[in-house]
C-alpha positions in Angstrom: 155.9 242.5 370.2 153.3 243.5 372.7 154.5 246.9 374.4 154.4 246.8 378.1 155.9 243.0 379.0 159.0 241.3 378.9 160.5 239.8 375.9 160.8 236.4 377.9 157.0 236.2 379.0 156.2 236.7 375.4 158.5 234.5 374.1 157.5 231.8 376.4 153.8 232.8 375.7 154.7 232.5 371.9 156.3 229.1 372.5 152.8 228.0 374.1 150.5 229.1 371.2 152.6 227.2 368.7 152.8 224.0 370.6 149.3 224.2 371.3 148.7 225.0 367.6 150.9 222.3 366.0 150.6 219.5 368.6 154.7 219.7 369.2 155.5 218.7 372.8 158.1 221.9 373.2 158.9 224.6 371.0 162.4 226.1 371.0 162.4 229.9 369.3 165.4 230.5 367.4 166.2 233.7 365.4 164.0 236.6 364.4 163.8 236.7 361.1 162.8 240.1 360.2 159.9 242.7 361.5 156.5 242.9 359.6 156.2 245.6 357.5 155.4 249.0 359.9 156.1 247.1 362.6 153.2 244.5 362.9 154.4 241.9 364.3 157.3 239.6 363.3 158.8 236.2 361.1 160.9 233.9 363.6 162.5 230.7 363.0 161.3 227.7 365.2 161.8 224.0 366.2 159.1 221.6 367.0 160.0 218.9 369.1 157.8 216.0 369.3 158.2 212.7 367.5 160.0 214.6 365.0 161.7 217.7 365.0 161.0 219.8 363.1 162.3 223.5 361.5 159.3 226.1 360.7 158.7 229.5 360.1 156.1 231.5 362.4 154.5 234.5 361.6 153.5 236.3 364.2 151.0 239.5 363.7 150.7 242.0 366.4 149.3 244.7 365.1 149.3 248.1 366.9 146.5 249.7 368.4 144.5 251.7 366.1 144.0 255.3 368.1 145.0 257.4 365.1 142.4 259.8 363.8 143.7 260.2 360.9 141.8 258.7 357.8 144.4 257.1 355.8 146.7 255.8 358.4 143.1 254.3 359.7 142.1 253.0 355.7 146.3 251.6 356.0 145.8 249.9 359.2 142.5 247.9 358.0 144.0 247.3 354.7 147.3 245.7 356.6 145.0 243.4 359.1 142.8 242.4 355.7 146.0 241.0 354.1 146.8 238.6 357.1 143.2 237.3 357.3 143.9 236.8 353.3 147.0 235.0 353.9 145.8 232.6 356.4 142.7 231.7 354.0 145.2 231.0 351.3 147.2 228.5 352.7 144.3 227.0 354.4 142.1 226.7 351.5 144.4 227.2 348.2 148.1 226.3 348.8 147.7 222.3 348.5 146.7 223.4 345.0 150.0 224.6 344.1 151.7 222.0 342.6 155.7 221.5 342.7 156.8 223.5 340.1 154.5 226.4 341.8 156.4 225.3 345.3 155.1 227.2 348.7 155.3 226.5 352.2 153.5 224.0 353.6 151.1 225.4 356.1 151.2 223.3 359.6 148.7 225.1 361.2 147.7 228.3 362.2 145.1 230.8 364.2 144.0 234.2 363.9 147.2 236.0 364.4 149.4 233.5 364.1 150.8 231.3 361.1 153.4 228.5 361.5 154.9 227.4 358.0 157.4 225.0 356.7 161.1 226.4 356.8 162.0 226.5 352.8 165.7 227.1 353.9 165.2 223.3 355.0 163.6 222.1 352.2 166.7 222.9 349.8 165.2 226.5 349.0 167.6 228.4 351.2 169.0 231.2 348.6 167.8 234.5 348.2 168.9 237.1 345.7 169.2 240.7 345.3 170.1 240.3 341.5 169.5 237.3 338.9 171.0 235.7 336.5 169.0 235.0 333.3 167.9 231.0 334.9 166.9 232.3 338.0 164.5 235.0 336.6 163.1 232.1 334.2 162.6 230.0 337.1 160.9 233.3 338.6 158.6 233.4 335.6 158.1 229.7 335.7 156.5 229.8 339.2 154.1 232.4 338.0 152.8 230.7 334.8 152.7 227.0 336.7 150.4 229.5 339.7 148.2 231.2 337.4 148.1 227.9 334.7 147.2 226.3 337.8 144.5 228.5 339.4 142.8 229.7 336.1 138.9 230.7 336.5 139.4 229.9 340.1 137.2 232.0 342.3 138.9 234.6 344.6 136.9 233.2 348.4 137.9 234.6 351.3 140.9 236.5 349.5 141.3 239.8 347.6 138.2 240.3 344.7 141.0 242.1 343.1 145.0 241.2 343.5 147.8 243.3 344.4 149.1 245.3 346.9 148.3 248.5 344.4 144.8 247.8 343.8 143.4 251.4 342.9 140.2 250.4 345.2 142.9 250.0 348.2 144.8 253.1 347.4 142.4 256.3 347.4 145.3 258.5 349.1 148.1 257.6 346.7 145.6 258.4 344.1 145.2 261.8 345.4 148.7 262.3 345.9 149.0 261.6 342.2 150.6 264.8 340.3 150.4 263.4 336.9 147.2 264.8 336.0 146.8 262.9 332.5 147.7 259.2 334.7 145.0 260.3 337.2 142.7 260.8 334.9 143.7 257.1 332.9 143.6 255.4 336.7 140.1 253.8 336.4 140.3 253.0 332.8 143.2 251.0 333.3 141.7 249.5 336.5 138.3 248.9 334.5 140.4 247.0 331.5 142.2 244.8 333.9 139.3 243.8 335.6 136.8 242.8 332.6 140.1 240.3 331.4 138.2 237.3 329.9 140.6 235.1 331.2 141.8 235.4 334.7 143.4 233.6 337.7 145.0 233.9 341.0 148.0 236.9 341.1 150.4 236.2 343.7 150.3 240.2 344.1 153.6 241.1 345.4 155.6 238.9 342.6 158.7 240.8 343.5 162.3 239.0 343.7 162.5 239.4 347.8 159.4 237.1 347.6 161.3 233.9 345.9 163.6 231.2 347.5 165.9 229.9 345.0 167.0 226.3 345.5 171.3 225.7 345.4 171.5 225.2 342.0 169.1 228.2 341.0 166.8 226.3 338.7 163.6 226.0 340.8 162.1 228.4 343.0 159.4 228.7 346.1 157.5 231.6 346.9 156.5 233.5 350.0 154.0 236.2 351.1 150.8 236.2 350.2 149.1 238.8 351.8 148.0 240.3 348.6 146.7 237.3 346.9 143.5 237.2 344.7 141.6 237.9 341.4 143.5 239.0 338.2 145.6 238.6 334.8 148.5 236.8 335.3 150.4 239.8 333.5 149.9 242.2 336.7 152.2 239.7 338.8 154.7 239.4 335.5 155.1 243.2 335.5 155.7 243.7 338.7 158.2 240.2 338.8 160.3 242.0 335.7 160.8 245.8 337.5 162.1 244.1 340.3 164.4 242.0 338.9 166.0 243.8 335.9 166.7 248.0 335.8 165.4 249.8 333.4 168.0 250.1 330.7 167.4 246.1 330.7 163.8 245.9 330.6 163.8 248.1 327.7 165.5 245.8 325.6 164.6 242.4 327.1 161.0 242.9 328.6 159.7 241.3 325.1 161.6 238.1 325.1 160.9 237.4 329.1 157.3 238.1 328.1 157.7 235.5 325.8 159.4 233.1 327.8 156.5 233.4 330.4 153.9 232.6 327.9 155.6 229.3 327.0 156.2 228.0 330.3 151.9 229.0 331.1 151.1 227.2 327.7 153.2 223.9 328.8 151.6 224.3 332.5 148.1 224.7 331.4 148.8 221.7 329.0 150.1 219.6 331.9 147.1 220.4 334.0 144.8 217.1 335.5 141.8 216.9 333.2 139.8 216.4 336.0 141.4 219.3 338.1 138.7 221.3 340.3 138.6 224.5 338.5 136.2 227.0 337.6 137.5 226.7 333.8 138.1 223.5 332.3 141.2 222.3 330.7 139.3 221.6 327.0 137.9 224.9 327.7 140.5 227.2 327.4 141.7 228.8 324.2 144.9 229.3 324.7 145.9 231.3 321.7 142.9 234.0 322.8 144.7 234.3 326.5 148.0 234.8 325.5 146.4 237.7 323.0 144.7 239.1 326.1 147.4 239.3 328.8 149.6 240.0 326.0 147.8 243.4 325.1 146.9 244.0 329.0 150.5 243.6 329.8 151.6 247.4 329.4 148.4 248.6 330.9 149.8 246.2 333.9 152.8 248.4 333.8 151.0 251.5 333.6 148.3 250.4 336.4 151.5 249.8 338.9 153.3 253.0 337.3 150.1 254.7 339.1 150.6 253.3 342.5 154.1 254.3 342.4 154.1 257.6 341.4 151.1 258.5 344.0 153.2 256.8 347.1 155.1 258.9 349.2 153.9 261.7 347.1 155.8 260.1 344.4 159.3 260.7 345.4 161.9 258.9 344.2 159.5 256.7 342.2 160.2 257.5 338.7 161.3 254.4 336.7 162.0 255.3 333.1 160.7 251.8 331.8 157.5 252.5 333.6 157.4 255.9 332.8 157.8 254.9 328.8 155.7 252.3 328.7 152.8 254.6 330.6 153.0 257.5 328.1 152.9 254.7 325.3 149.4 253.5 326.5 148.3 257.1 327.6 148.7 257.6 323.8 146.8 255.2 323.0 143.5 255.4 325.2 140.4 258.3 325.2 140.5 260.2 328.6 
């Protein structure tokens, strides 16, 4: 919230903007969801009332002034306003695209620092989780191989070039926080591999399990946030999707079969796509045995990529994941540095 006014002038100022942006005759604020990340704004529940009522969500982005001098927190604070201009030009241009068993928000309307949504807790996706049960991750994996079935050799306009909230080109200061001098070193040969896929898509690029509604029953899912949205493999959002739903011990042993169980459900979407849909890379075009091979291969160079990020944030600490960290020396051991 804007510093220096009262929390009722806003609120009533708020109410305004999204009347005036949705059409509704009144808008009655409820409850505040949660604070943007670093404090840049917030996500509050609404009612439209017009000739229907209406439950949405609003996301409201108040950034703070940038005074700092300080190069990274200035490189942090463009790279956080980028991600809400990418947000908005998803749902404006890409999210009627998503078909139901990719399910997100509907977007009402919007403006440039201001994004009113359809309430998911309304539309039956009203669950969240902070563990899974073995459906609920497959219906996880599901929404990403029905998004990236769905958006294959789709140009990234107006969003990222390159998905991901851990983009190496976005994150020049956790790379030189980075202690591991042989994972330094391998940084833009991963990146490079990743890039030059053959096949590639949309990533959702922060796949992780506080980003999913789960419907009552757990076997369908919606997704939120999409700030990091744009070019990639379709393994990069799969990664990250598995470390933050299973522990290591688990991944370990069952990365392999949920890998497997996310390249069936992407060879039945892209097999259920329109023949006619408006992509870059036709239906008859795509061999689906050669993408598989690809993202399958890329897949632990996925891990390793995001490994990267993690170990160079917050100078590392507390960021050492032995699934990562096995699955990094394995492709260290593998590459030419």
């Amino acid at each position: 919230m804007p510093r220096g006014r009262s929390e009722s002038s806003e609120h009533a100022e708020l109410a305004a903007r999204i009347a005036r942006a949705t059409g509704a005759s009144r808008v009655e604020l409820g409850e505040r969801v949660q604070e943007l990340w670093s404090g840049y704004g917030e996500i509050r529940r609404a009612t439209l009332v017009g000739s229907n009522t209406t439950p949405v969500i609003v996301k409201w982005v108040v950034p703070p002034h940038a005074t700092t001098h300080d190069a990274a927190e200035a490189r942090s604070h463009r790279r956080k306003l980028r991600s809400y201009e990418v947000e908005r030009a998803f749902y404006r241009n890409y999210a009627e695209r998503c078909g139901p068993l990719a399910r997100v928000a509907a977007a009402l309307n919007g403006e440039r620092t201001l994004l009113v949504l359809e309430d998911l807790d309304a539309a039956g996706f009203g669950l969240r989780r902070s563990r899974v049960s073995e459906g609920e991750l497959t219906a996880c994996l599901r929404w990403l191989a029905h998004f990236h079935a769905g958006f294959l050799g789709a140009r990234a306009e107006s969003l990222w070039k390159v998905g991901t909230y851990w983009h190496l080109a976005t994150r020049p200061d956790e790379l030189a926080a980075l202690r591991d001098p042989a994972v330094r070193r391998a940084a833009p040969l991963l990146d490079e591999r990743l890039n030059r896929a053959r096949f590639r898509t949309l990533v959702h690029g922060d796949a992780k399990l506080q980003n999913f509604c789960f419907a009552d029953t757990g076997s369908a899912v919606a997704a939120v946030d999409f700030q990091y949205v744009g070019g990639g493999v379709g393994v990069k959002d799969v990664a990250y999707c598995l470390t933050s739903c299973l522990p290591p011990r688990e991944l370990e042993r069952d990365a392999p079969r949920h890998l497997s169980s996310y390249f069936r459900e992407l060879r039945s979407a892209l097999a259920a796509r329109p023949t006619d849909q408006a992509q870059e890379v036709r239906q008859d075009a795509v061999d689906v045995d050669a993408l598989e091979a690809e993202w399958r291969e890329l897949y632990p160079l996925a891990c390793a990529d995001f490994y990267r990020f993690l170990l160079g944030w917050a100078g590392g600490s507390e960021s050492r994941d032995a699934y990562l960290e096995g699955v990094t020396k394995r492709v260290l051991a593998g590459i030419s540095l």
